[in-house]
C-alpha positions in Angstrom: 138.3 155.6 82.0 137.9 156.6 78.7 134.0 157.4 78.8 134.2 159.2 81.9 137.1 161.2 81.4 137.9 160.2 85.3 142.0 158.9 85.6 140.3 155.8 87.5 137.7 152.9 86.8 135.7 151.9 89.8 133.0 149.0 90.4 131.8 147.0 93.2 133.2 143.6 93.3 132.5 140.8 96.1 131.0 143.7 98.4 134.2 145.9 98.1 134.8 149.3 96.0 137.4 148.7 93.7 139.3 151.1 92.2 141.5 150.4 88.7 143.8 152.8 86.9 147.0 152.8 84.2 149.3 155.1 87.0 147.7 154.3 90.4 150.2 155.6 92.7 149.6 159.4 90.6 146.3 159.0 92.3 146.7 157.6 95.4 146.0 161.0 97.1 142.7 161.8 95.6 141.8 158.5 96.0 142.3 158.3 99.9 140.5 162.3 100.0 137.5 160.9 98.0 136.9 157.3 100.1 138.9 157.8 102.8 139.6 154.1 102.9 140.1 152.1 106.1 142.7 149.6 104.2 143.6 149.0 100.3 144.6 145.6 98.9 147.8 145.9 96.2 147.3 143.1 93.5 151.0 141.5 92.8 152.0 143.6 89.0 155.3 144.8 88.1 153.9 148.2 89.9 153.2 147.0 93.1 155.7 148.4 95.2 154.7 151.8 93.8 151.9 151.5 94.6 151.9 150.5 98.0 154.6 153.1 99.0 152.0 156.0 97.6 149.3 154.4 100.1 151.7 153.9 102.6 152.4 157.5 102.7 149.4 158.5 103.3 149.0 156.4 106.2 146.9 153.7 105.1 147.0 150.5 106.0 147.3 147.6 103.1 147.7 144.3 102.5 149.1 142.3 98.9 147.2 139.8 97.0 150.1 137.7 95.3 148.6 136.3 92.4 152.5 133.7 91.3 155.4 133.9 93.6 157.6 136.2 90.5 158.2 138.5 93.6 161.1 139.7 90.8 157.9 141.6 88.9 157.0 143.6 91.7 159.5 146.9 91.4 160.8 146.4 94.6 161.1 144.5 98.1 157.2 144.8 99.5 159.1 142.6 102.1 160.9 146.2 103.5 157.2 147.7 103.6 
């Protein structure tokens, strides 16, 4: 992010784009303009519901990769989502 000047890292990984950044619910919007993505997969952080709301707004479907069972770390109940 910091050679490209873009707020977002992305890279190919397993045959899927991915898409990194520090605040990725601030860019969930240009995000969905630029891929238009048929589903996103929210990795479990301290973030995560964030994140998934911003998608979720938008209408896209998702799906969580839990990486522990802390669900206390997560900023919220993903169950509700």
């Amino acid at each position: 992010m910091r050679l490209t000047g873009k707020p977002w890292a992305h890279h190919r990984w397993n045959g899927f784009d991915v898409y990194r950044a520090w605040e990725p619910w601030l860019h969930a919007r240009t995000i969905c303009d630029l891929i238009r993505p048929q589903a996103i997969i929210v990795q479990g952080t301290k973030h995560t519901a964030k994140i998934a709301q911003a998608f979720l707004e938008l209408g896209v479907p998702l799906g969580f990769y839990f990486h522990d069972v802390s669900f206390g770390i997560l900023g919220g109940d993903v169950r509700k989502m």
